[in-house]
N, C-alpha and C positions, 0 to 999 in steps of 0.2 A: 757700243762695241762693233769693230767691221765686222759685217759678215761673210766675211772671207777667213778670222780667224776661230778655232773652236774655241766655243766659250766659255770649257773648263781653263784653259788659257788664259784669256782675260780674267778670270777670275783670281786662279792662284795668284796671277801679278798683281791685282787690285788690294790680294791679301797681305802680298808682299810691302806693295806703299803702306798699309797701313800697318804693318809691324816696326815699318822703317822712321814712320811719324809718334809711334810709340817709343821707339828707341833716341829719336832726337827730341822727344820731349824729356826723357829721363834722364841724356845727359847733358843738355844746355837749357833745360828748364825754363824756357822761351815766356815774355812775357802775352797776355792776352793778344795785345795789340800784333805782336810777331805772331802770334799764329792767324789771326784771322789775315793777316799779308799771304801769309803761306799757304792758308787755304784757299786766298784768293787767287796768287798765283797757281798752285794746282790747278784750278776750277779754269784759268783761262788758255794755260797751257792746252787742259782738256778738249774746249772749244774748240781750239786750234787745231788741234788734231782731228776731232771730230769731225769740223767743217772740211775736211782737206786743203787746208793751209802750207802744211808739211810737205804734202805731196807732189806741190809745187818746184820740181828739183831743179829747174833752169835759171831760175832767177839769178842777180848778183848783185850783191851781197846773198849767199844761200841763205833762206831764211831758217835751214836746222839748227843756225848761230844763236838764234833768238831762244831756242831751249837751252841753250851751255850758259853761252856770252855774260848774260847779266846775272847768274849768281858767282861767276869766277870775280867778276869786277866788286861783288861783294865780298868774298873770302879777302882778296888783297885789301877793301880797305878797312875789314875787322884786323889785318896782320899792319897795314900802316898807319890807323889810325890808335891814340893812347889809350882812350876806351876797351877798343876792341882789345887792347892786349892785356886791361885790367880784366875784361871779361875773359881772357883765353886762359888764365892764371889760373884762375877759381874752377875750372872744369876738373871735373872727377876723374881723375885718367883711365879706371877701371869702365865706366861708363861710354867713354870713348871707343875702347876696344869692341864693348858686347857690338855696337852698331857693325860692325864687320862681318858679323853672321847673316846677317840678310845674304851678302855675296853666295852665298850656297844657293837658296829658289832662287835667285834671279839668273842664276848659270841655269839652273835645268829650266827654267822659262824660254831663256835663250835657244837652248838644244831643241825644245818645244817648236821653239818660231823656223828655225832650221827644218824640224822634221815636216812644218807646213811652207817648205818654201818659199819665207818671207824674211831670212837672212841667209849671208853665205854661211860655211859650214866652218869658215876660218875662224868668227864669230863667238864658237864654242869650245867645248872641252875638247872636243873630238878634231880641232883644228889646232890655232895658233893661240887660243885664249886660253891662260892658265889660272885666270884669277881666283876658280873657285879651291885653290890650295890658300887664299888668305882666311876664307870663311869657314873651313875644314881644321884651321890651326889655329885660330883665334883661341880658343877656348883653352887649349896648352898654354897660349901666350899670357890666359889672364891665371890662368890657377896657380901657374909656377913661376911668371915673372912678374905679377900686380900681387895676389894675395899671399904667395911664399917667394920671395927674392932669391930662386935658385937659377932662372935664367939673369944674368947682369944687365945693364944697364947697356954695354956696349953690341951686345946681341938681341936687346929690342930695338936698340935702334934700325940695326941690320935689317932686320925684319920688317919693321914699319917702310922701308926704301925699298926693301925689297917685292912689299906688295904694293907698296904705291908704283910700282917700276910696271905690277901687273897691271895694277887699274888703267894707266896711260897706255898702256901697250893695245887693250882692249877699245876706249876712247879714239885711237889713232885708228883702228881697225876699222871703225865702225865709220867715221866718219870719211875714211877713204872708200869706201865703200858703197855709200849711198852716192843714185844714179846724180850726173850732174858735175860741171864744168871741172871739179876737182878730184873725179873718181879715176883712181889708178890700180883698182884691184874689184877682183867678184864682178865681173862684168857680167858671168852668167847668172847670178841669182845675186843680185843686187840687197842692201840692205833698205826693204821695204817696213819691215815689220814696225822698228822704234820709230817711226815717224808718223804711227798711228795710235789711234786710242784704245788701252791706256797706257799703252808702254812708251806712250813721249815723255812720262812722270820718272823714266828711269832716268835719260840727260837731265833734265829740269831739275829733279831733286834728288834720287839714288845717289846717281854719281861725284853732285857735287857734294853732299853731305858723306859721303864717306874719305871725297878726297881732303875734306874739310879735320875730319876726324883722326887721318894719317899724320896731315902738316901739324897739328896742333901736338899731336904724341910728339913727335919728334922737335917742337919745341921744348917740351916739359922735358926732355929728355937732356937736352942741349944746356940744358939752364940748370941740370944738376950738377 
């Protein structure tokens, strides 16, 4: 953990990946072999963070790519490859949803990183990121449009676009914002915080396991 962040901090987010590693075991139900990948990747992500890898923000190609990059290139070839779409079929849809609730602690994490000057403040709820309304409404989306069909089918979809539209918005934020050849916003407080340990686990694997969880709703959705 740096010691520039308090380590009640670190900690709630530590608690947070592992709520988020419970909820993607429960609804992709991952073989052995996939989790020990996964917790390898964590564990080198980690490293990397730890050692100040990240913090490196001059380079080109930015090496922050290296936390996003290779699980997006996995997501597309679970969606273009036959397999993966025989695997995306079989997912629980209700299961999909709960994974959205983590987006709640990792917003007040954020505000946290914000209130220790290691993100901008656009970052958060108090700025331009609205994303913790997907993890605040999740739970209406599952009781009344998964377990009772009183929201339709055309207004989950709404919804699922409509928080993926936040997720991205947040993603875009963030990455314009860490120092380095591509920053056009937050000049004054820079986005230091997620490029250290352990909130590099939120690019690496938060964020794409939830965008992973939106696209796949909105297939199941599309295929009704």
């Amino acid at each position: 953990m740096s010691p520039e962040i308090p380590q009640y901090i670190s900690i709630l987010f530590i608690l947070t990946t592992l709520t988020t590693i419970w909820l993607f075991k429960r609804a992709f139900k991952p073989s052995q072999t996939t989790l020990v990948i996964l917790y390898a990747w964590l564990g080198l992500q980690g490293y990397l963070a730890s050692s100040g890898f990240y913090q490196d923000t001059t380079s080109l190609p930015p090496k922050f790519g290296l936390a996003l990059i290779p699980a997006l290139i996995l997501i597309a070839y679970i969606f273009l490859s036959a397999k993966g779409k025989k695997f995306m079929d079989k997912l629980d849809p209700e299961s999909l949803y709960w994974i959205h609730t983590v987006r709640v602690p990792v917003e007040i994490v954020l505000w946290m990183l914000f209130a220790s000057s290691l993100i901008p403040q656009i970052m958060t709820f108090e700025g331009r990121n609205y994303d913790i309304i997907a993890g605040l409404t999740v739970p209406l989306i599952i009781f009344y449009g998964i377990r009772k069909p009183i929201i339709d089918k055309n207004r989950l979809l709404l919804w699922n676009v409509l928080c993926l539209f936040l997720l991205l918005n947040i993603v875009v934020m963030a990455i314009l914002s860490v120092e380095g050849p591509f920053q056009t916003m937050s000049f004054h407080i820079p986005n230091k915080g997620v490029l250290l340990f352990p909130f590099i686990w939120l690019p690496c694997f938060i964020v794409p396991t939830v965008l992973f969880s939106h696209l796949v709703s909105i297939r199941h959705l599309l295929k009704k």
